[in-house]
TORZA-303551 format. One line per field, with one value per residue (C-alpha): residue number from 1; residue in three letters; x, y, z. Coordinates in nm, 4 decimals. Example, Ala and Ser with C-alpha at 12.3 -4.5 7.8 and 13.67 -1.06 7.14 Angstrom:
n = [1, 2]
res = [ALA, SER]
X = [1.2300, 1.3670]
Y = [-0.4500, -0.1060]
Z = [0.7800, 0.7140]
END
This chain:
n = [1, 2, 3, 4, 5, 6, 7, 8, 9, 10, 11, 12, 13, 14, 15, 16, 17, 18, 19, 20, 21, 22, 23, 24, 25, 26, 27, 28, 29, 30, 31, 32, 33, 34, 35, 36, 37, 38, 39, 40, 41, 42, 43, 44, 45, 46, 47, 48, 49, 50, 51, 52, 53, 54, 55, 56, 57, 58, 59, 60, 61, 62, 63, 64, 65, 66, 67, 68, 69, 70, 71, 72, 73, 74, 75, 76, 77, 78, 79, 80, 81, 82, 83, 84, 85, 86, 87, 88, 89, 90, 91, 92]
res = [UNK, UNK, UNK, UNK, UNK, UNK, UNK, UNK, UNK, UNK, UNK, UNK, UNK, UNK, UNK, UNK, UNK, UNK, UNK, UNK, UNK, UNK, UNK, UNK, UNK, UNK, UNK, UNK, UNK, UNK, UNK, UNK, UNK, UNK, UNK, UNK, UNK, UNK, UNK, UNK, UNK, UNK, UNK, UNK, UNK, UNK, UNK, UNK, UNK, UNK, UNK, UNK, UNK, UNK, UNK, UNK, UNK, UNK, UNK, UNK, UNK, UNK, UNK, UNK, UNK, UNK, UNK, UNK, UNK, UNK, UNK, UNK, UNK, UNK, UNK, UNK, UNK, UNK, UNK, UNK, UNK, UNK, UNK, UNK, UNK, UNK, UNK, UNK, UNK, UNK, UNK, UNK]
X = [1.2334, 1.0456, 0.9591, 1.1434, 1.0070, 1.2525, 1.1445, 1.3326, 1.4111, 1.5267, 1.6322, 1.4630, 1.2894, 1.0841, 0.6762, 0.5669, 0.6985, 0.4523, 0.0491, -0.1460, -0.4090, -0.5681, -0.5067, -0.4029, -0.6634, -0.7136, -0.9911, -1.2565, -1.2792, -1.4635, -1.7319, -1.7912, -2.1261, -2.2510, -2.2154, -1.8512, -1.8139, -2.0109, -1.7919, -1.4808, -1.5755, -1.7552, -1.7188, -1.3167, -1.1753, -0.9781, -0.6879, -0.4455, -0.1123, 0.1037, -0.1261, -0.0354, -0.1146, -0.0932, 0.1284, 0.2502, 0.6241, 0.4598, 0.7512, 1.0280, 1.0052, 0.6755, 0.6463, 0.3289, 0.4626, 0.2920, 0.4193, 0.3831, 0.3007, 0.2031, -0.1480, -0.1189, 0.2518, 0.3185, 0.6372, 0.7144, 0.8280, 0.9130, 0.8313, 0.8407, 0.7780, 0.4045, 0.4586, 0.7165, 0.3865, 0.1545, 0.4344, 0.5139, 0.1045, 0.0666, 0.3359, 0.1476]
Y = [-0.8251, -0.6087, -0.6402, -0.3826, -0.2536, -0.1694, 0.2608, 0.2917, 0.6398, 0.5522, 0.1851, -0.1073, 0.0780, -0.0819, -0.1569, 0.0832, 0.3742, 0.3137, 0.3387, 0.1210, 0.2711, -0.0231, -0.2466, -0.0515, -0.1306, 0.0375, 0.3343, 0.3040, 0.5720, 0.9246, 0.8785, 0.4898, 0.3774, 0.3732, 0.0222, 0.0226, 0.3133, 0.0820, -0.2148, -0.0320, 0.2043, -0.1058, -0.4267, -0.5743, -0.9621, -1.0224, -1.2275, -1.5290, -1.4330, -1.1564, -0.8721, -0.4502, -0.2280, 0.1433, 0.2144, 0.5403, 0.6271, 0.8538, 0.9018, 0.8665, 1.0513, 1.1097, 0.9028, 0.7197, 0.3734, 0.0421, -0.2626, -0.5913, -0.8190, -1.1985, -1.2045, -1.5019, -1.4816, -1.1007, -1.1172, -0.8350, -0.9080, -0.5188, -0.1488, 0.1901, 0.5157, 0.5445, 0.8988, 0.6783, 0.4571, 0.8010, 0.9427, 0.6298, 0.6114, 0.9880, 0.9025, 0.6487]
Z = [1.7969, 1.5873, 1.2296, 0.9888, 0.6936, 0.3963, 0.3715, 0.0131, 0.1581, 0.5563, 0.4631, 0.7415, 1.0019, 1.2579, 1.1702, 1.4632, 1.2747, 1.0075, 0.9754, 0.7341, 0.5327, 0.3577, 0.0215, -0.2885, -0.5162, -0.8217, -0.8526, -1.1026, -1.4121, -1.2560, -1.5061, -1.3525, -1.2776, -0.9194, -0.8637, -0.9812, -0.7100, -0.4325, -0.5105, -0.4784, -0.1325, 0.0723, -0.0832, -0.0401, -0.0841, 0.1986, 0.0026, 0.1728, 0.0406, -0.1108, -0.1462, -0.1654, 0.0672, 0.1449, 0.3984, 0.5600, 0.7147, 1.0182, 1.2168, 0.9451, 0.6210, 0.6293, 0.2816, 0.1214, 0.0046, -0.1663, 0.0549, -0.0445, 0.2188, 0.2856, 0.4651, 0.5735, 0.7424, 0.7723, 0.6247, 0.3961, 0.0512, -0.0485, -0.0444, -0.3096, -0.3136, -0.3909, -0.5953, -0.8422, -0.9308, -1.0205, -1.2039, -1.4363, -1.4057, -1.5396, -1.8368, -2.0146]
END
């Protein structure tokens, strides 16, 4: 059986609907040094455990989301909307 992913927008759709784009890790300031920069382009910790991750719904709605996700066992501890996150981001 197929692992679902909970798409706040299509409810639990199956993994193979969705492409991963990488941990969600959070951008240094555009006026950072260059080693800041370096460190966050080419230098990542691969973590053991719940970790976020980018993840898009290609063949459902099309929607960015921030899954959380076990490393270690795969399982899938929740999604949301990645938009929500810059708009409560742009806010504060």
């Amino acid at each position: 059986m197929a692992s679902l992913v909970p798409c706040p927008h299509c409810g639990a759709r199956p993994k193979e609907e969705f492409t991963v784009k990488g941990a969600a890790l959070t951008r240094p300031a555009p006026d950072a040094d260059q080693e800041s920069w370096m460190d966050y382009v080419y230098l990542r910790d691969n973590p053991r455990g719940r970790h976020e991750e980018y993840w898009h719904h290609t063949s459902g709605c099309r929607r960015w989301l921030v899954v959380t996700r076990d490393t270690a066992t795969h399982e899938i501890e929740a999604s949301r909307d990645m938009a929500l996150d810059r708009q409560t981001d742009a806010r504060t």
